[in-house]
C-alpha positions in Angstrom: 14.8 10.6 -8.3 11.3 10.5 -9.9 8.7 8.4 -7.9 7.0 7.4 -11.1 9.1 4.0 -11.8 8.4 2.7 -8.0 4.9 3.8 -8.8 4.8 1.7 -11.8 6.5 -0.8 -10.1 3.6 -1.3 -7.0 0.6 -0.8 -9.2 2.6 -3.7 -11.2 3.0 -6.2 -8.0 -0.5 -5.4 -7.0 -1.9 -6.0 -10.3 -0.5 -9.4 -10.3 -1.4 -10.4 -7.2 -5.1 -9.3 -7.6 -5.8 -10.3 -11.0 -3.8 -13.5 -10.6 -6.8 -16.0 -8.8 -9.4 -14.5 -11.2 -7.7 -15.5 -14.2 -7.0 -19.4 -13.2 -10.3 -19.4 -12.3 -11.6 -17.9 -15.3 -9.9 -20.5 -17.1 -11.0 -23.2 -15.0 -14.4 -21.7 -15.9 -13.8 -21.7 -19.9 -12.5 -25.5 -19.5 -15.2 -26.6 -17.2 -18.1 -24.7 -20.0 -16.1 -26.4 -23.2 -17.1 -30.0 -21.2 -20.4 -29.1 -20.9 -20.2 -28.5 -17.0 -20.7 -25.4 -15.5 -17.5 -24.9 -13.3 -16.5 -22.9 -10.3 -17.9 -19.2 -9.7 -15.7 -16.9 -10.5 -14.9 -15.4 -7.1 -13.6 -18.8 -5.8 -9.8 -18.2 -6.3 -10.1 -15.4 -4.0 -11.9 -17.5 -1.4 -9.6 -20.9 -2.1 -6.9 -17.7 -1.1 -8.7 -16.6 2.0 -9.0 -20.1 3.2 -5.2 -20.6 2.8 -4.5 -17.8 4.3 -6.5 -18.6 7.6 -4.7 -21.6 8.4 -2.4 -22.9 10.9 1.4 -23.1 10.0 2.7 -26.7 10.9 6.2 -27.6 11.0 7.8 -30.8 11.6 10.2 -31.2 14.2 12.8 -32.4 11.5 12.4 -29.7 8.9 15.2 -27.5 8.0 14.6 -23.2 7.6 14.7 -24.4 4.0 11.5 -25.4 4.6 10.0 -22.7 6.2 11.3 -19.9 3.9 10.1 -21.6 1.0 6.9 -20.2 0.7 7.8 -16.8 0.9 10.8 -17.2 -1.6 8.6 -18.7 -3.7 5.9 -15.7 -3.7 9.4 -13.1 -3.6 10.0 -15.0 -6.8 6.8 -14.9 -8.4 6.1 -11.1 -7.7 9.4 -10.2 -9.7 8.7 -12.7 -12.7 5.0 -11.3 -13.1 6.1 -7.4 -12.3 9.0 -8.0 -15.2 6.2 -9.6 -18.0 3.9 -6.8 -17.4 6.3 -3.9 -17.6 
């Protein structure tokens, strides 16, 4: 078995999930210019993403596991749907 497609396959995954907060915030940029304002620098996805990342996990005492495997289906999800458009 050749390594090449899983390979592809990572350098697909990580492409998407690096390039992914530059480009909505690129076009927040483009919008923000075509109103005349000046809009949000262009690094401010990634530090939106850092700030999400940093904070606490809270659960409410009535939430199913639906709940709490959500995100990570969601992300599982999205990884496949953007590694499938770029390939």
């Amino acid at each position: 078995m050749s390594l090449t497609p899983l390979l592809y396959g990572v350098i697909n995954v990580l492409l998407v999930l690096l390039i992914s907060p530059f480009y909505l915030t690129l076009i927040k940029k483009v919008k923000a210019r075509v109103q005349g304002r000046s809009g949000p620098h262009l690094l401010q996805g990634y530090w939106n993403l850092m700030k999400l990342c940093q904070k606490e996990v809270i659960y409410s005492d009535y939430s199913s596991f639906i709940s709490r495997i959500t995100p990570y289906a969601s992300l599982a999800l999205l990884i496949v749907a953007g590694d499938k458009l770029i390939i």
